[in-house]
C-alpha positions in Angstrom: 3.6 14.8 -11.1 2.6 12.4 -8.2 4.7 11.9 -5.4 4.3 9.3 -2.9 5.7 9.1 1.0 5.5 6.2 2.6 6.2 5.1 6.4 6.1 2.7 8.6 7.3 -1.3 8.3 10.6 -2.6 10.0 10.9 -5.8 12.2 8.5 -7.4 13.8 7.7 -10.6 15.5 5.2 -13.4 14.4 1.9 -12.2 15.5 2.6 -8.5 15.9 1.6 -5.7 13.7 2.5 -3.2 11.8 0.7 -0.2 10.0 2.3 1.2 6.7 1.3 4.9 5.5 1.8 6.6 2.3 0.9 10.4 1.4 -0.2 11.4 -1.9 1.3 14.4 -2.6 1.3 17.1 -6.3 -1.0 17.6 -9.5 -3.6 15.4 -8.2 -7.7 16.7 -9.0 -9.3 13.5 -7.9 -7.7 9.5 -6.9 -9.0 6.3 -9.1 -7.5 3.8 -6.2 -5.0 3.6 -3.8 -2.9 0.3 -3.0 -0.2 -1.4 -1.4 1.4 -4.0 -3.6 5.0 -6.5 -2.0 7.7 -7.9 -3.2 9.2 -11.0 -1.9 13.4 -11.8 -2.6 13.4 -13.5 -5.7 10.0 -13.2 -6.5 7.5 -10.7 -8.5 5.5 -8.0 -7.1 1.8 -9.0 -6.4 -1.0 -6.7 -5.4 -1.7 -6.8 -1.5 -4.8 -4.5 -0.9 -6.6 -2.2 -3.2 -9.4 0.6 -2.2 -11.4 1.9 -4.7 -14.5 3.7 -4.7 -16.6 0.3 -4.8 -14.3 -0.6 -1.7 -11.5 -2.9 -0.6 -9.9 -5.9 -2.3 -7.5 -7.7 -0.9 -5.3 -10.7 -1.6 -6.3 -14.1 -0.8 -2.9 -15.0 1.5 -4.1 -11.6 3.2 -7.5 -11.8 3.8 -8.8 -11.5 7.2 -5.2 -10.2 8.7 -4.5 -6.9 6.7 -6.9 -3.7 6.7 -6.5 -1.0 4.1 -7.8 2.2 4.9 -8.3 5.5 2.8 -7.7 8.7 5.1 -8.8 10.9 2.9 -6.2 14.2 2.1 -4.5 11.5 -0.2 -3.6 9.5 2.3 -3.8 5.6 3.2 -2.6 3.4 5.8 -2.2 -0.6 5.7 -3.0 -1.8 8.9 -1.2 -5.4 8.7 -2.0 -8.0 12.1 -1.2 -11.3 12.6 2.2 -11.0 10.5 3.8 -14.0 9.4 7.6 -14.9 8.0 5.7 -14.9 4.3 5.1 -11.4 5.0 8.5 -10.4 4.5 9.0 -8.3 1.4 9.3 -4.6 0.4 6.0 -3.0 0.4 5.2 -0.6 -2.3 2.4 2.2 -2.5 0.5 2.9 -5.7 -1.8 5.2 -6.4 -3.7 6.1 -9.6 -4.8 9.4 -9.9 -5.9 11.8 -12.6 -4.4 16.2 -12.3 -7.4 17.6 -14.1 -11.1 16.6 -14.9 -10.5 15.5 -18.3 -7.0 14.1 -18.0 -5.2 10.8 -18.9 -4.5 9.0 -15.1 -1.5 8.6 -13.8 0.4 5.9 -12.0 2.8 6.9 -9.3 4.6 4.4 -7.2 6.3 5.3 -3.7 9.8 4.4 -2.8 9.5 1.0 -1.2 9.4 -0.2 2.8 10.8 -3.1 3.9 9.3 -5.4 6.5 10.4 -8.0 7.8 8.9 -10.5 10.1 11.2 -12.7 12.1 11.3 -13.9 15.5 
């Protein structure tokens, strides 16, 4: 099994920033990607950033203001600037990852963060 820690998030102002962090942790030989997906009140979860090993992909309403970094030992941080109010949600970590050369991946998904941005 996966586990997944994450940190960071809170309240912050219009215009400030905030860095999230999750830590991969358990039966895990190799990572396929690493992501941060939100969830708005009232509204489905949507993919935020994504790094994978032909780079980063991020959402359109994100581009340009959030920074997704892989730090290596199964770890990644979402460096998030410029917030605004439709930035609020819980922010989720996903990671796919396979335990063994020749195993099936697996999807883990960390607890949840809130942020919320609000002045």
């Amino acid at each position: 099994q996966v586990q997944l820690v994450e940190s960071g998030g809170g309240l912050a102002q219009p215009g400030e920033s905030l860095i999230l962090s999750c830590a991969a942790s358990g039966s895990i030989f190799s990572i396929h990607s690493m992501a941060w997906y939100r969830q708005a009140p009232g509204k489905q979860r949507e993919l935020v950033a994504a790094i994978r090993s032909d780079g980063a992909h991020y959402a359109d309403p994100v581009k340009g203001r959030f920074t997704i970094r892989d730090n290596a030992k199964n770890t990644v941080d979402l460096q998030m600037n410029s917030l605004k109010p439709e930035d609020t949600a819980v922010y989720y970590c996903n990671v796919v990852s396979q335990p063994g050369p020749t195993a099936r991946y697996v999807e883990a998904w960390g607890q949840g963060t809130l942020v919320t941005i609000s002045s």
